[in-house]
N, C-alpha and C positions, 0 to 999 in steps of 0.2 A: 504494500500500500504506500500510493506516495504521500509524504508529508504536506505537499500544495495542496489547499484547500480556498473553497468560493468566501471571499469575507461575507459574503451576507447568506450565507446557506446556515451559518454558527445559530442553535438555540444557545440563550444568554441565561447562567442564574440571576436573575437581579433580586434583587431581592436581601433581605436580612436572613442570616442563616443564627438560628437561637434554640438552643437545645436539639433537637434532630430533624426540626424542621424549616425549609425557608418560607419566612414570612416578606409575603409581597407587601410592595410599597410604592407609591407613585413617586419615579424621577421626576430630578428637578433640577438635575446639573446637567448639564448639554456635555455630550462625550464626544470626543472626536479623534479617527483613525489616524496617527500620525503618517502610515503610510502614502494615503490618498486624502488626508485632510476632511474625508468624509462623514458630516454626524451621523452617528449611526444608535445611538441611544442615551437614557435620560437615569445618572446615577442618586436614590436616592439618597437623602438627608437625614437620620437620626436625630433627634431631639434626644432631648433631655430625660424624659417618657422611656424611649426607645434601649437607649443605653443604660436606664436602671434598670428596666426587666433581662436585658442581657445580665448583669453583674445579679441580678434576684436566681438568675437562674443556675450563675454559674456557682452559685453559694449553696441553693438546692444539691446540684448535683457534686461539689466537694463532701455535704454531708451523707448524703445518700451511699455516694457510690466509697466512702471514704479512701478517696485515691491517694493522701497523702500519706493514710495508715496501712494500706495492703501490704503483703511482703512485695517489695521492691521486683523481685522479679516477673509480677505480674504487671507493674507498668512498661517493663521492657519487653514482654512478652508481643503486650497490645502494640509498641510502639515498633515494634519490626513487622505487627501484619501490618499496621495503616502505611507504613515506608511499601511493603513488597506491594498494595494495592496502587498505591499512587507511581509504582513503577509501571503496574500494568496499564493504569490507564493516563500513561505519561503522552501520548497522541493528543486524546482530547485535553489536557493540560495544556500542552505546549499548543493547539491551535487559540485556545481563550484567552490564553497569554497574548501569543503572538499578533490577535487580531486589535489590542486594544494599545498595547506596548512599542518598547523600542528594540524589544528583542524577536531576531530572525525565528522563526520556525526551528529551522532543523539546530542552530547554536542552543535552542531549548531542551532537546532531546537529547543532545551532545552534551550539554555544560550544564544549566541551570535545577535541569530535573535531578538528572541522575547524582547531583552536588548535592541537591537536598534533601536526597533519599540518604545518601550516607550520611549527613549530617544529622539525621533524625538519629538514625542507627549509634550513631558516632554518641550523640547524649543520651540514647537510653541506656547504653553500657553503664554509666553513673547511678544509675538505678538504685543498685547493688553493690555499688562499689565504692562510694563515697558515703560517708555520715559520720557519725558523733566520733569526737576522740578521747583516752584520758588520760590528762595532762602529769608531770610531777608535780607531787608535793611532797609532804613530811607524813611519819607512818600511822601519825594520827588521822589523816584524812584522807579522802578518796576526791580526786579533781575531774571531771569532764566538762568537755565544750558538748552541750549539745547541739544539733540542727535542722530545723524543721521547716516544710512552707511558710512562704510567706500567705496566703490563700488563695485571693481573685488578683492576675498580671492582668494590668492594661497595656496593650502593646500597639503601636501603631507604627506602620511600614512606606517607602515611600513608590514613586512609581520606577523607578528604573532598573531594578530587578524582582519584581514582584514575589516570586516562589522563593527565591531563594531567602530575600531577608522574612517572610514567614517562614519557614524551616528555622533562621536563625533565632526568633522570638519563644515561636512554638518550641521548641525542641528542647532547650536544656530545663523551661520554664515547668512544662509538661514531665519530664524525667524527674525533675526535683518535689512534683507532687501538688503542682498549683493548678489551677479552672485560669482560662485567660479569656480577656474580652478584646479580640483584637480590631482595630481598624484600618483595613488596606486604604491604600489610594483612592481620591475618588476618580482619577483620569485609568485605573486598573485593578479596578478592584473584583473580577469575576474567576479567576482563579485562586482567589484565598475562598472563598464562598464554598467553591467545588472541593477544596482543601478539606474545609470544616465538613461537609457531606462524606468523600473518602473516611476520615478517621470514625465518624459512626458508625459505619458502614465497616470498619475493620475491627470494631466491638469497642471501641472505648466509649466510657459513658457518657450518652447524652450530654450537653450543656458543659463539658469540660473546654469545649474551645467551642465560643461563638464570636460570631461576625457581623458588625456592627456596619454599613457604608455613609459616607459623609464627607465631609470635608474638616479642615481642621477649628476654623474658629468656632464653629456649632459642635458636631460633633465631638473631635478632639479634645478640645476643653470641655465635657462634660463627662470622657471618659478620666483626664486626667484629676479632676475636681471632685470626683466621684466620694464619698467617703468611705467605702465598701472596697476600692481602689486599693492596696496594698503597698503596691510595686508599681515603678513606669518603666515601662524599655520604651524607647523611638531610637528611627535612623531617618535623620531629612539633615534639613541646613542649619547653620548655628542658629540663624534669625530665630526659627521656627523653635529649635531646642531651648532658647535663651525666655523664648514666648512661653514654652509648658514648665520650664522652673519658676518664671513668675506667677502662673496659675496651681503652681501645686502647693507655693510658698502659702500665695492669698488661701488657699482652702484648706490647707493640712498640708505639716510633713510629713512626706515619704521617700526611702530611696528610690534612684533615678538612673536606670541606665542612658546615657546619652552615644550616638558615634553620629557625629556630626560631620561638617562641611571641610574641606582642604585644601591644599596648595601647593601641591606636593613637588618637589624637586627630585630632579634626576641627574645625576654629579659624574660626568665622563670624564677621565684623567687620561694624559698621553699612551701611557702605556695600556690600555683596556684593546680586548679585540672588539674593533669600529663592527665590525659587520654585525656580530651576535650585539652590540649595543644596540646600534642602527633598528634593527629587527624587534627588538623588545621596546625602544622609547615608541617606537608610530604604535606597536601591538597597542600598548597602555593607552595612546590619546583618541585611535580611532575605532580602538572596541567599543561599542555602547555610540558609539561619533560623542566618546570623553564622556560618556553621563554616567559616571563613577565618583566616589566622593576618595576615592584613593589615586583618581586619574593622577598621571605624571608629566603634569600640564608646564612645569617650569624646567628649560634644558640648559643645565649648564656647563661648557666644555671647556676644557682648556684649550686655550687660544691655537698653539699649534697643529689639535688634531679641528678643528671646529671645522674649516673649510672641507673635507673626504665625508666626514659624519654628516653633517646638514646634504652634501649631495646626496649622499647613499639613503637618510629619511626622505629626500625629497621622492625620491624613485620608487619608495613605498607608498606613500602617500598618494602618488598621481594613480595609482593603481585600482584606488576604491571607485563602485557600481553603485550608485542604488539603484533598488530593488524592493519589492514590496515585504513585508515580512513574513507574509501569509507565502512566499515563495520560497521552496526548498533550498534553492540557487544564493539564495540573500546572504550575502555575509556583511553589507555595513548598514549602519540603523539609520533610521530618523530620527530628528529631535521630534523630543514628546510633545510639542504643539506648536501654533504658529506664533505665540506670546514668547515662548522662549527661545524661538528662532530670531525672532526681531531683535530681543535682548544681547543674543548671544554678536549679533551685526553692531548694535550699537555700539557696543565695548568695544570692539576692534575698528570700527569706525571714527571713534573719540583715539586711541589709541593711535592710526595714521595720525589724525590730524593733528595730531602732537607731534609728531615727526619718526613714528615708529613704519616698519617696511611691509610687506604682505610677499612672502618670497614665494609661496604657494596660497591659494583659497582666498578666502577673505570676503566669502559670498555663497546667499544661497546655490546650492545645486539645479541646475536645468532638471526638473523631474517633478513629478506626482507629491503633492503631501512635505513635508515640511523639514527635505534635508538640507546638511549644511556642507558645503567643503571642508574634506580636511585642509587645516591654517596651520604655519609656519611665522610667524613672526619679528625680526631681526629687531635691532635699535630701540630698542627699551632699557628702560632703568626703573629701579625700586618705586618709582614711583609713577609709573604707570599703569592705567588701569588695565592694562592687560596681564599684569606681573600683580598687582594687591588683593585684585577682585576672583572669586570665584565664577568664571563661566560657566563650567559646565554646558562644553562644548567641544566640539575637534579642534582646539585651538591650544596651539603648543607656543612656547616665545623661549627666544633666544640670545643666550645672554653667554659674557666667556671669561674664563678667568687668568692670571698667571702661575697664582701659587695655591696652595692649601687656606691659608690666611683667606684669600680672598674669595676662595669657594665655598668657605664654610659662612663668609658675612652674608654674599649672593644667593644661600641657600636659605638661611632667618629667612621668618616671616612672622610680621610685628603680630598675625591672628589665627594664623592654623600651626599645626604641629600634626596632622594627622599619619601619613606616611614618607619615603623618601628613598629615592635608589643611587643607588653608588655600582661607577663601574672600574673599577682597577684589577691589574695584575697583582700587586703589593696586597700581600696580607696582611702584611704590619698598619699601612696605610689605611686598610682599609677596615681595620680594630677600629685603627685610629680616629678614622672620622667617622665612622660609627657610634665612637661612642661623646662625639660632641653634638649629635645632629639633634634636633628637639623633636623628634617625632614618635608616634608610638609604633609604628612599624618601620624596618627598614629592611630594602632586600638589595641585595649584592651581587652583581654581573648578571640581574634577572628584575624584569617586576613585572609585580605584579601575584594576586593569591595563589596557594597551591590548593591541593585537596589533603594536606594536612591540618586536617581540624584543631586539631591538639593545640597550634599558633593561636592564640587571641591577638583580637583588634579594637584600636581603639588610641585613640588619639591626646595629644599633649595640648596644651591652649585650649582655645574657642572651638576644636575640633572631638571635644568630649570628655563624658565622667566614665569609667567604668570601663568594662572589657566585653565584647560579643567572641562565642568560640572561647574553646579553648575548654581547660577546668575550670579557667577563673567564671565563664558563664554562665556554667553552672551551679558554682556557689554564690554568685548574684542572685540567685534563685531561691535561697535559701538561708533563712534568717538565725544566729545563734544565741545562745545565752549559756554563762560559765554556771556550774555547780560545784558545791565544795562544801562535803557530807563528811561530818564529825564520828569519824568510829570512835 
């Protein structure tokens, strides 16, 4: 069966998905196919109403089905069938995705599914395998940390990898024993819906994961505000992040997972092999066409190799098709709509007319729907908005240094720390500036994620609180308190 599919042949869940049923609702947000710009449906809005029966429900089904207290290996049990179901029906996933997203069809099938099946896989192992410790003390006492859910996660995900940042929320949150109320995107929100149907359907109970759709200022702040709310996890922009610590502050504390917005730099030294760089810096900006908040959107080379490497990105670059996403053939995206196409123009627009260069792109793509050139950028300095501001875009800038000193000042960034790549031969070197770089990921002669889950992520600055992935995810999950019992 081929993966090309009719966009308008797709049945849609719209709808609110709340304990094991979806409850319809009249759209009210105008949705539009990035690929052909076409509306094609109307995402409904949650109220306030909406989202306390989701978290009424999901506190029902903590006590009912007491999933926090079962032996641990029966939430890994459930949580490897709803992974093996969602493998099998990883087709219709990746076309609900792909119709509404920026992600291709068949890179669905390839990358995003099959990532988030093991990542489910990957935190139910924790199940069983992480909890209480007991600590030293003196022989009069007995010491443990205990740790236990927290109860109902509110998690809200953004649109530009739809499955996988649910896999990321659900998974450790769900493994450690919590009910979540999550809300996807409203520009892609019908594969987290079909998500929450799959895990019923693979026996977990009822009402442990519902699905709220909305937008953030309604919605979102009523999930975040919630007092039945426990925990937050989100991944979107700072703005956005900086927006739900103010409304959690106003309503109630609670912990807050944040992986917010970046800036990331990419650090090529003379001695690095240009072609394997070459190859991995375009990989990073024009997967997703940059709508990554790990994209490695800032390049900076040292002066004598700058002039080989910029040719050799260029020749990648010129390379990209679009292509519709619902088309198997598709390897580069669209931007997720025509508001942030324009945005993404302006920036690099304001940025020539400062006297910065456009050595490739620097404008929409001739095509259907709302793509952008991959961008190359020269003649910038720290304070251009092409080099401060987050695009979130296929838009790369270039900048070059002489020494270490000077690559490590051009690599700061006065508001993200989220990730950073480094390319050297020198392992000393490459300790070295590793361990001065302010970021919470860094990867070396590579970037970009692997499928080693076991890595958390998670950013330094304005680029976030806390860690996704990893152990550390899963013990966000889960809340402790010491004992210290007098024999």
């Amino acid at each position: 069966m081929t993966l090309s599919f009719d966009p308008d042949s797709l049945s849609l869940p719209s709808g609110h998905f709340i304990g094991e049923s979806l409850i319809t609702a009249d759209g009210v947000i105008p949705m539009h196919r990035p690929s052909d710009g076409k509306a094609y449906a109307l995402c409904p809005r949650a109220d306030a109403d909406m989202v306390d029966r989701a978290v009424e429900t999901a506190k029902t089904a903590l006590k009912r089905s007491n999933w926090g207290g079962v032996r641990p290996r029966e939430r890994l049990n459930v949580m490897h069938r709803w992974a093996d179901l969602i493998e099998t029906e990883a087709v219709t996933l990746a076309r609900l995705e792909a119709l509404s997203s920026t992600r291709p069809v068949g890179h669905l099938i390839e990358g995003d599914i099959a990532i988030s099946t093991e990542q489910i896989r990957f935190f139910a192992e924790f199940a069983d395998k992480e909890g209480s410790d007991l600590v030293p003390t003196d022989d009069g006492n007995l010491g443990m940390i205990m740790t236990e859910p927290y109860g109902v996660v509110g998690a809200i995900t953004p649109w530009n990898f739809p499955i996988s940042m649910a896999a990321w929320k659900l998974g450790p949150a769900l493994a450690a024993g919590n009910a979540v109320v999550l809300k996807p995107s409203e520009m892609t929100p019908f594969s987290a819906v079909y998500l929450a149907e799959l895990a019923v359907r693979a026996g977990m109970p009822a009402g442990l994961i519902n699905v709220v759709l909305g937008d953030g200022p309604l919605t979102g702040n009523a999930i975040t505000g919630h007092p039945d709310i426990a925990k937050v996890s989100f991944t979107g922009s700072s703005r956005a992040g900086s927006a739900i610590m103010e409304n959690v502050a106003r309503t109630g504390i609670k912990p807050m997972t944040l992986e917010l917005g970046g800036k990331s730099p990419q650090l090529v030294f003379a001695d690095a092999d240009l072609d394997k760089a070459a190859a991995a810096i375009t990989t990073s900006i024009i997967s997703n066409a940059g709508q990554a908040c790990v994209a490695g959107s800032r390049l900076i080379v040292e002066e004598s190799v700058a002039a080989p490497l910029v040719d050799a990105i260029l020749r990648h670059m010129n390379t990209v098709r679009p292509m519709p996403t619902w088309d198997a053939a598709a390897q580069y995206s669209p931007i997720i709509s025509d508001q942030q196409r324009q945005r993404i123009n302006s920036i690099i627009c304001a940025s020539v007319a400062a006297g910065a260069e456009c050595l490739t792109g620097g404008l929409p793509m001739d095509a259907p729907g709302y793509f952008y050139a991959p961008t190359l950028i020269a003649g910038v300095d720290e304070r251009s908005a092409a080099v401060t501001q987050e695009i979130f875009g296929p838009v790369l800038t270039l900048q070059t240094f002489r020494d270490e000193e000077e690559a490590l000042s051009l690599a700061a960034h006065p508001t993200y720390g989220l990730a950073a790549g480094l390319f050297t031969r020198d392992l000393s070197r490459a300790i070295r500036i590793t361990r001065k770089l302010q970021a919470g990921t860094i990867w070396v002669n590579r970037y970009g994620r692997s499928r080693d889950h076991i890595l958390p992520t998670g950013g330094y600055k304005q680029s976030g609180i806390g860690k996704d992935l990893g152990r550390e995810a899963f013990h966000a999950n889960r809340k402790s308190k010491s004992v210290l019992i007098r024999l």
